[in-house]
C-alpha positions in Angstrom: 14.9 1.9 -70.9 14.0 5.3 -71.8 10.1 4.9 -69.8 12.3 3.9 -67.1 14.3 6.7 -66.8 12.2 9.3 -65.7 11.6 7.4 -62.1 15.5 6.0 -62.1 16.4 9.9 -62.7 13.8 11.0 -59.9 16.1 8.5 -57.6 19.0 9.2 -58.7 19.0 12.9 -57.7 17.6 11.7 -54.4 21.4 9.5 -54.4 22.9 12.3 -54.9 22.0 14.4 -51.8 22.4 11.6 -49.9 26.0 10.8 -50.6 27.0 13.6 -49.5 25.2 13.1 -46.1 26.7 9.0 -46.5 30.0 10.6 -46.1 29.7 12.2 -42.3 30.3 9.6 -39.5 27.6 7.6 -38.9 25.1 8.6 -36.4 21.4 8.3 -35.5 18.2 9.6 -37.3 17.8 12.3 -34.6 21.4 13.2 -34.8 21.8 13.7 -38.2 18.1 15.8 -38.6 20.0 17.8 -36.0 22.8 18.9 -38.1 22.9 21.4 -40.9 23.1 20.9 -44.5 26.5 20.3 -45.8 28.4 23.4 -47.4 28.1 21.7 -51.0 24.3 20.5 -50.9 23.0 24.0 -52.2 24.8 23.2 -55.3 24.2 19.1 -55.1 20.3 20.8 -55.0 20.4 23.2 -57.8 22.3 20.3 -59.8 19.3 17.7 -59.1 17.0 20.4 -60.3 18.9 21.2 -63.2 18.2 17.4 -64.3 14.8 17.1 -63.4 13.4 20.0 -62.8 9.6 17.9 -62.0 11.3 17.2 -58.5 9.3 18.3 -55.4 11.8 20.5 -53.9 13.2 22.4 -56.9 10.5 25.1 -56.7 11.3 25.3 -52.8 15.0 25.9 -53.5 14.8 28.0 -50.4 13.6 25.4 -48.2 17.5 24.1 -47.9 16.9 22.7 -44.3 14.2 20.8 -44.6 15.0 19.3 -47.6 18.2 18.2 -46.3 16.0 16.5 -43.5 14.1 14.9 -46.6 16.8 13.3 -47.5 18.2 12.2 -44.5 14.7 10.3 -43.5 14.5 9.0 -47.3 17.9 7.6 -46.4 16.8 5.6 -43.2 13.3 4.7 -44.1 14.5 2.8 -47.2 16.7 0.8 -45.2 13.9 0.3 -42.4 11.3 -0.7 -44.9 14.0 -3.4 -46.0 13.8 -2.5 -49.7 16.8 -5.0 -51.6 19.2 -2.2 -52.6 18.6 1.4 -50.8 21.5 2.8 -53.0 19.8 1.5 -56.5 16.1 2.2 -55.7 13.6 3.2 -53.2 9.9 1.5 -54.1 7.9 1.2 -50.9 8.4 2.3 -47.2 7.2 -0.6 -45.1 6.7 -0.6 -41.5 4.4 -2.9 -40.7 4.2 -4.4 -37.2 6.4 -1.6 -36.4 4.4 0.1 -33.4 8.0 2.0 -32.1 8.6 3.4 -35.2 5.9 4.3 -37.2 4.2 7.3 -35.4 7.9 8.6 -35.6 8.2 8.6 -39.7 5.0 10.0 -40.0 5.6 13.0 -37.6 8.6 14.2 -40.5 6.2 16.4 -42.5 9.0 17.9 -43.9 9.7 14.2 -45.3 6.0 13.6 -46.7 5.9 16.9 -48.5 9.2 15.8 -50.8 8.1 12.2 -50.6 10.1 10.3 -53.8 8.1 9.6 -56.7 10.0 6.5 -56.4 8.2 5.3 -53.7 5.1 3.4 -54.7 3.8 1.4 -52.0 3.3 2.6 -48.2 2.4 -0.2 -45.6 1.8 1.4 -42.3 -0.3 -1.6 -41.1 -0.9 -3.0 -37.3 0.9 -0.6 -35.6 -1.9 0.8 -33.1 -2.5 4.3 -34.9 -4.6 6.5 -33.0 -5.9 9.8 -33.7 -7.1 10.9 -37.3 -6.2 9.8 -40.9 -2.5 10.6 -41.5 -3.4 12.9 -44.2 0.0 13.3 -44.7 1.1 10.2 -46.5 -1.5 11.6 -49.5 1.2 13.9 -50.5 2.6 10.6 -52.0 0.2 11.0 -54.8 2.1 8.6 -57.4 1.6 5.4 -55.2 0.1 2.4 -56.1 -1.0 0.5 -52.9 -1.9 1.8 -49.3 -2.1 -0.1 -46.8 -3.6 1.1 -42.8 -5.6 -1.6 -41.5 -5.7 -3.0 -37.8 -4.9 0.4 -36.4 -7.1 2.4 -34.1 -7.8 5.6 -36.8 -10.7 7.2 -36.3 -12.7 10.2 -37.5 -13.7 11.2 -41.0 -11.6 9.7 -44.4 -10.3 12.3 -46.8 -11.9 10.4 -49.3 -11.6 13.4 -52.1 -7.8 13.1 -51.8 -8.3 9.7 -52.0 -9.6 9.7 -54.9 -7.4 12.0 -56.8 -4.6 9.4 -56.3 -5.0 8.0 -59.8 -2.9 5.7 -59.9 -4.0 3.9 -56.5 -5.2 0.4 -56.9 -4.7 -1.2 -54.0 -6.0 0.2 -50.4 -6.7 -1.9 -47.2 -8.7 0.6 -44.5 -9.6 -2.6 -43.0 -10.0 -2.9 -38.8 -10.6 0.8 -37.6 -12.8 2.8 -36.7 -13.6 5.6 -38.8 -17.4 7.5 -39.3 -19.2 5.9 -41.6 -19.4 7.5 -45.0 -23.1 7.6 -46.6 -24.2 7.4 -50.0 -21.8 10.2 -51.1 -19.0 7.6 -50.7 -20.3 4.9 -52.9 -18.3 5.7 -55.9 -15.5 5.7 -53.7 -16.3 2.4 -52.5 -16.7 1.1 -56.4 -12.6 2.0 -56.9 -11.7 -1.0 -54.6 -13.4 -4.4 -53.4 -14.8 -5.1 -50.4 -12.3 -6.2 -48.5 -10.2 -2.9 -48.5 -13.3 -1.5 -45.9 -13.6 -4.6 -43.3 -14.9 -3.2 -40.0 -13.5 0.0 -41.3 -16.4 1.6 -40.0 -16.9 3.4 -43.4 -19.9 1.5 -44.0 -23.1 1.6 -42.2 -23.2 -2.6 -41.6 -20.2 -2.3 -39.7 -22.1 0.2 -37.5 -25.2 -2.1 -37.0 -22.2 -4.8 -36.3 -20.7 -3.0 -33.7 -24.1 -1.9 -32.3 -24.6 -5.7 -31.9 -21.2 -6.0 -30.2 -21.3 -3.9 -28.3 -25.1 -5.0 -26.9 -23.7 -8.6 -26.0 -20.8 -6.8 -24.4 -23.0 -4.5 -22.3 -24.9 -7.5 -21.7 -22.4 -10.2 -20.9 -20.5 -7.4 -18.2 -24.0 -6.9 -16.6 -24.4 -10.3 -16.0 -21.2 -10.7 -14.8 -21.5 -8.0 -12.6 -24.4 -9.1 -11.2 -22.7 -12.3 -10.4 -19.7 -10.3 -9.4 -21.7 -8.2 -6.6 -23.7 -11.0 -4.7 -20.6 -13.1 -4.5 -19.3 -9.6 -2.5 -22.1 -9.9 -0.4 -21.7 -13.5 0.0 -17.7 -13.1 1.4 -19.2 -10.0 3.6 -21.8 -11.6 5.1 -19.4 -14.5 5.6 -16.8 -12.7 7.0 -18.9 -11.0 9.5 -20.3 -13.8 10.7 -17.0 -15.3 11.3 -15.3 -12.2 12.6 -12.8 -12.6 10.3 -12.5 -8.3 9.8 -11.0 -7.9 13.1 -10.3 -12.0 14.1 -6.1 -12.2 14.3 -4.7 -15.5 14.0 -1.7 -17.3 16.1 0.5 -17.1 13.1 0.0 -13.1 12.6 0.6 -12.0 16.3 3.5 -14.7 16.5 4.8 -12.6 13.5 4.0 -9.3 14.4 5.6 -10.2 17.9 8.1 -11.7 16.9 7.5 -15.1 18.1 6.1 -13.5 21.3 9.9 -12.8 22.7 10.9 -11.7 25.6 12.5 -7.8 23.8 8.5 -7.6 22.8 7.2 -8.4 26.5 6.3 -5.2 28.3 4.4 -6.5 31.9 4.0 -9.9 32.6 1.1 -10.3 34.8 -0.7 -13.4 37.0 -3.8 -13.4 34.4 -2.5 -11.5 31.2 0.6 -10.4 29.3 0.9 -7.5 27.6 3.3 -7.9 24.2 3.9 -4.6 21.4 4.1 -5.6 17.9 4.2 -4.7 14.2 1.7 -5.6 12.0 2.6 -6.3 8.0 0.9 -2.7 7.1 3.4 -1.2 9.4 0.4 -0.6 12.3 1.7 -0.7 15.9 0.2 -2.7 17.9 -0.5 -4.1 22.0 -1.7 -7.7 22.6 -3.3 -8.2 25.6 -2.7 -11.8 26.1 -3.8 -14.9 28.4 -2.7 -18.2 28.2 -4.5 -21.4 29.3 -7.6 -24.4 28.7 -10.8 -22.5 28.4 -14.4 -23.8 27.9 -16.2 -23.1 25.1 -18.6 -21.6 27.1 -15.8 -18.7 28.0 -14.2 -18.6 24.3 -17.9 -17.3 23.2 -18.8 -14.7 26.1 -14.5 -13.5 25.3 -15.5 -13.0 22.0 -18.7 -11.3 22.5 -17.2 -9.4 25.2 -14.2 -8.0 22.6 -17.0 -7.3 19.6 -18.4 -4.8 22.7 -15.0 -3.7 22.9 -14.8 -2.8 19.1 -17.4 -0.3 19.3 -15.6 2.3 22.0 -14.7 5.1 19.8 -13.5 8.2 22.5 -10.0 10.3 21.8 -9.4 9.3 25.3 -9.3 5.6 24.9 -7.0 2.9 23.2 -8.8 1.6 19.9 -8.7 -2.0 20.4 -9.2 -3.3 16.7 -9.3 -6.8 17.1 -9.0 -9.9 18.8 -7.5 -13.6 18.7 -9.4 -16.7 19.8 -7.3 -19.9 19.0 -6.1 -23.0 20.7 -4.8 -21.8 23.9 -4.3 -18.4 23.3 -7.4 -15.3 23.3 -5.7 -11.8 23.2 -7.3 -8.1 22.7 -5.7 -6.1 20.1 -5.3 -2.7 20.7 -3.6 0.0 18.1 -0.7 1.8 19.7 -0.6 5.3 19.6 1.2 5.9 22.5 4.9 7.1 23.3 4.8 6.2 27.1 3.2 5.5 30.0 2.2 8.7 32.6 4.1 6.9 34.8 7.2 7.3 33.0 6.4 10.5 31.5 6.0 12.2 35.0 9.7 10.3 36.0 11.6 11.4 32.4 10.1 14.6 31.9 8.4 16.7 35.2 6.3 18.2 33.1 4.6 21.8 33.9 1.1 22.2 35.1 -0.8 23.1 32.2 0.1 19.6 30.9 -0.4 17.5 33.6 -4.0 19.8 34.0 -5.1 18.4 30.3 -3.9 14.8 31.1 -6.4 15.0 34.0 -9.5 16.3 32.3 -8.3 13.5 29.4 -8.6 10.8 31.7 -11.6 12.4 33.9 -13.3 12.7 29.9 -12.6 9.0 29.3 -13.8 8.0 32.3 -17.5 9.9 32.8 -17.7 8.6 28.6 -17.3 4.8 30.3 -19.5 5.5 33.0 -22.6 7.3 31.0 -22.6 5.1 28.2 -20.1 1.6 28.5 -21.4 1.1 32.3 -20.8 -2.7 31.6 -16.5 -2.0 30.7 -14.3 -1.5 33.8 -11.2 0.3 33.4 -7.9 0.8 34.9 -6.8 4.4 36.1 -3.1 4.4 37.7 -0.3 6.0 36.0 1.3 3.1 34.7 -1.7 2.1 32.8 -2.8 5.4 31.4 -0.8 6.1 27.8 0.2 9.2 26.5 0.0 10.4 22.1 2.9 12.3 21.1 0.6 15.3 21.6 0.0 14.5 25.3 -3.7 13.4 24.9 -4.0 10.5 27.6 -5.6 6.9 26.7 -7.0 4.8 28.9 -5.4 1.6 27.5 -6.2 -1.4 29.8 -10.3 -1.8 29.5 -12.3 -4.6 29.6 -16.3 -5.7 29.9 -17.4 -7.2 32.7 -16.8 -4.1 35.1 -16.2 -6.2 38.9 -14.7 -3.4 40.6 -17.1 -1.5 42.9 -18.0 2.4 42.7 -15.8 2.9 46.1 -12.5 0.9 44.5 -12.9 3.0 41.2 -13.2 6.6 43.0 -10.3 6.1 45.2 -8.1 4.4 42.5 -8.9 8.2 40.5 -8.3 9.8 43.2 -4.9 8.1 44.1 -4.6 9.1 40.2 -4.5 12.9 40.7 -2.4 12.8 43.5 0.0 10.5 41.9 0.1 13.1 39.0 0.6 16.4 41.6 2.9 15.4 43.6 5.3 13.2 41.3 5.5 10.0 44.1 5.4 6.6 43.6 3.4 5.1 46.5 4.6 1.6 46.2 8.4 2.7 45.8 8.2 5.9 48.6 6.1 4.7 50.9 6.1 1.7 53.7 2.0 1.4 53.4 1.7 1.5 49.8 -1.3 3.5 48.4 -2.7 4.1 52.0 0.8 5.8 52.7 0.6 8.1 50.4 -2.6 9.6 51.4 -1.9 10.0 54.8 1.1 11.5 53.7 -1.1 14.3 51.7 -3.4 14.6 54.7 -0.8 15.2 57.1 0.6 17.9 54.7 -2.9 19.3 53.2 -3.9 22.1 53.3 -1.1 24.3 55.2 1.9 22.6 53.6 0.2 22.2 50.4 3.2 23.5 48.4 4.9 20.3 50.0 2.7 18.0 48.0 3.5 19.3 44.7 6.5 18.1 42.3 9.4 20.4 43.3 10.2 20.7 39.3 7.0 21.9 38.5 6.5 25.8 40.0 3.3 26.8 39.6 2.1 30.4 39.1 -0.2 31.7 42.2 -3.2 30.8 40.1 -2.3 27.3 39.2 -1.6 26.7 42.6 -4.9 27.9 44.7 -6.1 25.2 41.1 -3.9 22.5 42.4 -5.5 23.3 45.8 -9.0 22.4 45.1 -7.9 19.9 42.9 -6.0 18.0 45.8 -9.5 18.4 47.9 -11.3 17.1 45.4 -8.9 14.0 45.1 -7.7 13.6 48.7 -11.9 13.6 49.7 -12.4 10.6 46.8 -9.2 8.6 47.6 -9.5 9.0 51.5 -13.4 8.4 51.9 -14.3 6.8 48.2 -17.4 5.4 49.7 -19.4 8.3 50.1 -18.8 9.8 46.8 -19.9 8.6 43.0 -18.0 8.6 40.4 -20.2 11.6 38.5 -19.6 13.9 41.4 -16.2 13.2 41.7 -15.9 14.1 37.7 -18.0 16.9 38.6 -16.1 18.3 41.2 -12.5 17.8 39.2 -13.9 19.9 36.6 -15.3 23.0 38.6 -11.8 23.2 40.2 -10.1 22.4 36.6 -12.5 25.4 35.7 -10.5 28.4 37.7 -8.7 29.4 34.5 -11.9 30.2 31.8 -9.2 29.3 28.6 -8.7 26.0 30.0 -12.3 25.7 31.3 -13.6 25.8 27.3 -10.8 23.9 26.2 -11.9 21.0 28.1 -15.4 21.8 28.2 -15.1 21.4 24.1 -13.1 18.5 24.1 -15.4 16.6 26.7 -18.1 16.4 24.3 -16.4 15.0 21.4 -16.4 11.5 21.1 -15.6 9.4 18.3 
C-alpha cells in the first residue's frame, strides 16, 4: 500500500480539481475549455501541491488557466479512452481507430505538458496521422507502452527523447513513413524488437522495400497506361469512322423536340421541316428535317454532304453541328444562336439605319465567304431565312451542298434582299405580283421619290440617305437585270456604297476578313 500511494496521490489531486469542474452543468469539451476556472480552484491547486508537491503544475502555480484546461481534458480523455473507473484511476488514454478525435487531444498542449503520472500507456494507433512525430506526447515521460503505428507520420523520430523515457518498454512505430535512421540509431533499435519498426521507414530495408514498390507500381501504371491510351485511340478512330461525334439519333431529337410536336414546329415545308429544340447540355438547337424512303445511294451522298457542312466556320453563318441519318428520318443540326428572323425583326422593331447597314454587309460577308471558298453550298438569302444574335450579327441559317440555283436566281434573290430590308415591305403580302411587284414598285419610285422607298420609321440623316441611294442602285440594278451581273460585283458594288461613311467602311472592312 504505501509504493502505491505516491501514484494513487498523484490521481487523487487530479480528482480533486476535477470535482469541482463535475459540479457545473454538463457541457461539451469545447464549452467547458471555454470557461474560466472556478473561484475556489486557486485554493483546490495550492491544496494539491501542498500534498504532493512533485505535481507538474505546482511550480506553474501561475499558469491557473491552463491548468484548469488540464484538467478538464484529463476528465474527458479518461472517459474516451474507456478506462473501468475514471473517478478511481486514470492508466492509459486510448484512442485507437479514433480518426475524429485523435488529432483533437493532441492539439491540447496545455494537456500534454501536465500529463498525469498516472497515465502509463498511450495508444494513438490507426488514426491517419499526418505531419511530424507528435513530440508532444513525450512529455508523458513515466509511461510504459507507446503505441503509433498505421498512421501516415513522417519526418525525422526524436529518438533522444525517446530514449530518456526509462521506463518505456513497449513501442510500436510500425506502418509509417518516417526517414530512416543510420547507424546512429542502432542502440535505439536494441531497446525494442523488431516488430516495434515494421515499414516504419526507420530502417534502411524498408527503404530498399519501398524502392521495390514503388518500381512494380511505376511499372504496372505504365503498362496500364499504355493499354489505357491505344484503347483511346481505338474508340477515336472508331467513332470517327462512324460519325458518331456529330451523328444524333431518333431518340435524342425526338427528346430534345419533344416528340417532334407541333409547339416545336417553326415552317413546315413541301421537302423539309424545320423543328427548335433543347439538347440535354442545355444547347439550343434547329433540326432541319425530311421525311421519307431513301436509297442508300442518297443516305451516303446526305451524309457526305452534312460532314462538308461541318466544316463552315464564318460569324455570319449558322454552325450546323451535326446530323441524323436513321430509318426514315435524315435531319441537319444546326446550333441556335439566334433571337429572330430579319423578317420579324424589321416588322417588331423598325430598326435605324446604322443597324440595318451592318445586317447587310453581315449577310453580303457570308455570302462572298460561300462564293470564294464553299462554291459547291447554296444558300438562302430572304428575310425570313436570315437569323439575327442578340447582338444583331446576321446568320445565314438555311445552307445546303449541292448549290442548283443559278448565278442570275442568287443575285436577284440578294437584291430583292436589300430592298426588302430599306423599305420595310413584304412583297408577297403588299403586292399583287409578288417579288416582281415590288421591284417595279422601286423603279417607278427610284430615284426622284427615293425617300418614298424607305421605311417611314426609320429617318435617315442626309448622309445615310444619299448611302441608301446608291445602295438601292446597286440592288434595284441586281434584282431587276440579275443576269448581267455576278455575284462578286454585286458584293463589290454593295460595299463601295456601304463605304460612304469611312467608320463604318473599317468596321466592315475588319469584320469581312475574319472567318472562323
Amino acid at each position: 500500500m504505501a509504493s502505491a500511494s505516491p501514484l494513487l496521490l498523484t490521481f487523487f489531486c487530479f480528482l480533486l480539481l476535477s470535482f469541482t469542474i463535475l459540479t457545473t452543468s454538463p457541457s461539451s469539451l469545447i464549452e467547458e475549455l471555454n470557461r474560466p476556472p472556478p473561484p475556489d480552484f486557486a485554493a483546490t491547486v495550492a491544496a494539491n501541491c501542498a500534498r504532493d508537491p512533485s505535481l507538474r503544475y505546482c511550480n506553474h502555480s501561475a499558469d491557473l488557466p491552463n491548468i484548469y484546461k488540464s484538467t478538464v481534458v484529463a476528465r474527458h480523455l479518461c472517459v474516451e479512452s474507456r478506462n473501468p473507473d475514471c473517478n478511481r484511476s486514470f492508466p492509459r488514454i486510448d484512442l485507437r481507430s479514433r480518426p475524429n478525435l485523435a488529432p483533437l487531444y493532441l492539439s491540447f498542449a496545455f494537456f500534454w505538458a501536465y500529463c498525469p503520472s498516472s497515465v502509463l500507456a498511450i495508444d494513438l494507433a490507426n488514426n491517419s496521422l499526418a505531419g511530424a512525430f507528435p513530440s508532444a506526447i513525450l512529455l508523458c515521460t513515466h509511461i510504459l507502452s507507446l503505441d503509433l503505428s498505421d498512421n501516415t507520420l513522417a519526418g525525422d523520430v526524436p529518438v533522444d527523447l525517446l530514449s530518456n523515457l526509462h521506463n518505456l518498454s513497449s513501442l510500436n512505430l510500425s506502418y509509417n513513413h518516417f526517414s530512416e535512421c543510420g547507424s546512429d540509431c542502432a542502440p535505439f533499435f536494441r531497446l525494442f524488437n523488431s516488430s516495434s519498426f515494421i515499414h516504419s521507414g526507420l530502417r534502411q530495408e524498408d527503404h530498399r522495400h519501398s524502392s521495390e514498390i514503388t518500381a512494380t507500381v511505376l511499372l504496372l501504371t505504365g503498362v496500364l497506361a499504355c493499354i489505357f491510351f491505344l484503347l483511346c485511340i481505338v474508340c477515336v478512330l472508331v467513332r470517327r469512322r462512324k460519325g458518331d461525334r456529330y451523328q444524333f439519333t431518333t431518340e435524342a431529337l425526338w427528346e430534345a423536340t419533344r416528340g417532334f410536336g407541333e409547339s416545336n414546329l417553326i415552317r413546315k415545308g413541301e421537302k423539309e421541316d424545320l423543328y427548335v429544340g433543347r439538347l440535354r447540355n442545355g444547347l439550343q438547337i434547329e433540326v432541319h428535317v425530311q421525311r421519307g424512303r431513301f436509297s442508300k445511294a442518297f443516305r451516303k451522298a446526305f451524309e457526305e454532304d452534312c460532314r462538308s457542312l461541318l466544316r463552315l466556320r464564318h460569324r455570319n453563318l449558322a454552325k450546323v453541328i451535326g446530323w441524323c441519318n436513321e430509318r426514315e428520318l435524315l435531319a441537319v443540326v444546326v446550333q441556335m444562336a439566334h433571337i429572330c428572323s430579319v423578317d420579324e425583326w424589321l416588322l417588331l422593331q423598325s430598326p435605324p439605319w446604322k443597324q440595318r447597314l451592318k445586317v447587310l454587309m453581315g449577310v453580303v460577308d457570308g455570302v462572298c465567304f460561300l462564293e470564294e471558298h464553299w462554291p459547291r453550298v447554296g444558300y438562302d438569302i430572304r428575310t425570313r431565312s436570315i437569323s439575327l444574335t442578340r447582338e444583331i450579327e446576321p446568320l445565314i441559317s438555311k445552307v445546303r451542298v449541292g448549290n442548283s440555283d443559278s448565278e442570275s436566281k442568287k443575285v436577284r434573290r440578294l437584291g430583292l434582299f436589300v430592298l426588302e430590308l430599306i423599305a420595310n415591305k413584304r412583297p408577297r403580302e403588299i403586292f399583287e405580283a409578288g417579288e416582281t411587284g415590288l421591284i417595279e414598285w422601286v423603279k417607278v419610285q427610284f430615284p426622284a421619290q427615293v425617300k418614298k422607298l424607305i421605311d417611314e420609321k426609320m429617318k435617315p440623316t442626309a448622309t445615310a440617305l444619299e448611302q441608301i441611294r446608291q445602295i438601292i442602285s446597286v440592288a434595284l440594278e441586281a434584282a431587276a437585270d440579275a443576269s448581267s451581273s455576278t455575284m462578286s460585283h454585286v458584293c463589290r458594288l454593295l460595299r463601295k456604297a456601304c463605304a460612304v461613311d469611312q467608320e463604318i467602311h473599317k468596321q466592315t472592312r475588319s469584320r469581312s476578313h475574319k472567318h472562323y
